[in-house]
C-alpha positions in Angstrom: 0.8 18.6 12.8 -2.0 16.7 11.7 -3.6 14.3 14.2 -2.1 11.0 14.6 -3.7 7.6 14.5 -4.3 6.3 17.9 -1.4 4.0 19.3 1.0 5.7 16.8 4.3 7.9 17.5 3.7 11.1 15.9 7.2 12.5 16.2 7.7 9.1 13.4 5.0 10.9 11.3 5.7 14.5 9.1 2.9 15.3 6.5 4.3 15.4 2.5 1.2 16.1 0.7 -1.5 14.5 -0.4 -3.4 11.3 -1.1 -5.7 11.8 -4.5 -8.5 9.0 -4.9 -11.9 9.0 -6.8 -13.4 7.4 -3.8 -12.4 9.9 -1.0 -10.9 6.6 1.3 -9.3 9.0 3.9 -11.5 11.9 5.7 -8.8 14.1 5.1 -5.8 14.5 2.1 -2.7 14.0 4.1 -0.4 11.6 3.5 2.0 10.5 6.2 5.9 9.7 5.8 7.7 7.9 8.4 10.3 5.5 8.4 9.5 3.1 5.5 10.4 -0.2 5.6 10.4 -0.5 1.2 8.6 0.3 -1.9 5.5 -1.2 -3.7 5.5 -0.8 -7.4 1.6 -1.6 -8.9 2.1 -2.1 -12.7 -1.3 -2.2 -14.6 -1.2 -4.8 -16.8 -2.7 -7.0 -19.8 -3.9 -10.0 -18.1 -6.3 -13.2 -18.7 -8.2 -11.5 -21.5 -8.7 -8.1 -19.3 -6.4 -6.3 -17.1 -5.1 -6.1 -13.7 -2.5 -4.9 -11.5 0.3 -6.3 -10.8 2.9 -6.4 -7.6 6.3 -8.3 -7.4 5.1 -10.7 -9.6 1.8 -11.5 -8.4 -1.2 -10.5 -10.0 -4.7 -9.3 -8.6 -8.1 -10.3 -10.5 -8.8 -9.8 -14.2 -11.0 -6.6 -14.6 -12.8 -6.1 -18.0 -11.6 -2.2 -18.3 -7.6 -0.8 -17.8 -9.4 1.9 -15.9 -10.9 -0.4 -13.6 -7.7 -1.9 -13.5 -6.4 1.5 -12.7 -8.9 2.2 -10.0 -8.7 -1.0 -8.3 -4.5 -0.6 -8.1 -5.2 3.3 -6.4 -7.3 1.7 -3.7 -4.9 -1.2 -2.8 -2.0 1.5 -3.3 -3.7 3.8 -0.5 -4.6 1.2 1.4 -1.4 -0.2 1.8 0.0 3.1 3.1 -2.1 3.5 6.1 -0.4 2.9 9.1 -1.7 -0.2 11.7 -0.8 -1.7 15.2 2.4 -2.9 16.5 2.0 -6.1 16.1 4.0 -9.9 16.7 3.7 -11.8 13.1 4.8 -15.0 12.1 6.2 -16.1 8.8 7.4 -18.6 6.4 10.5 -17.2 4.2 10.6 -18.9 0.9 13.6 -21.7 2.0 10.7 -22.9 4.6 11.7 -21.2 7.6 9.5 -19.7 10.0 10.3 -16.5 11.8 8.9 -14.4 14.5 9.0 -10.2 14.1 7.3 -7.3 15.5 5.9 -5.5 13.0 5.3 -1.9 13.7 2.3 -0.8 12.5 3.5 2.8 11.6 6.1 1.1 9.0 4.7 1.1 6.0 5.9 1.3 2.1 5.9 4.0 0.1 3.7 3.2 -3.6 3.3 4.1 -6.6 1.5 2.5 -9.9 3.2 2.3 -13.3 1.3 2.5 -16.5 1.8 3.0 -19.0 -0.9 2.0 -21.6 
């Protein structure tokens, strides 16, 4: 079992493989899978004369290359995998009402980027 983050559960954790980036983000290739709250789709895209990626609708900056594109949607795909704190967060839901959760910092989606150009 690989080492867990501190604060985490461990017995949430079981390694499934491993995380592939250009940059090297994470000291070592694991890649955990716990409970996950959902999915995160990154779609690279055309977008404002360049391209970007995009998620759930909303889309990042305009880079001039689809492989920066590309690159910029593996970061934000990694990063959004790595697990947190436990944490009490507020938020607005789209009706305008404001809600109060704990967020536990080892739930987090699973990714993956669609391209297909």
């Amino acid at each position: 079992m690989p080492d867990a983050w501190p604060g985490s559960r461990p017995e949430l954790f079981r390694p499934i493989g491993t995380i592939v980036t250009a940059d090297r983000l994470f000291p070592r290739p694991v890649q955990f899978q716990g409970p996950s709250m959902s999915h995160v789709t990154y779609e690279i895209v055309e977008h404002d004369g360049g391209w970007a990626y995009r998620v759930d609708g909303v889309y990042s900056e305009t880079f001039a290359t689809h492989q920066e594109a590309r690159k910029a949607a593996r970061v934000a795909a990694a990063e959004q995998m790595v697990p947190g704190h436990t944490e009490v967060i507020e938020y607005e839901d789209a009706e305008g009402r404001w809600h109060v959760e704990t967020a536990r910092g080892g739930d987090r989606p699973e990714t993956d980027i669609k391209d297909s150009g």
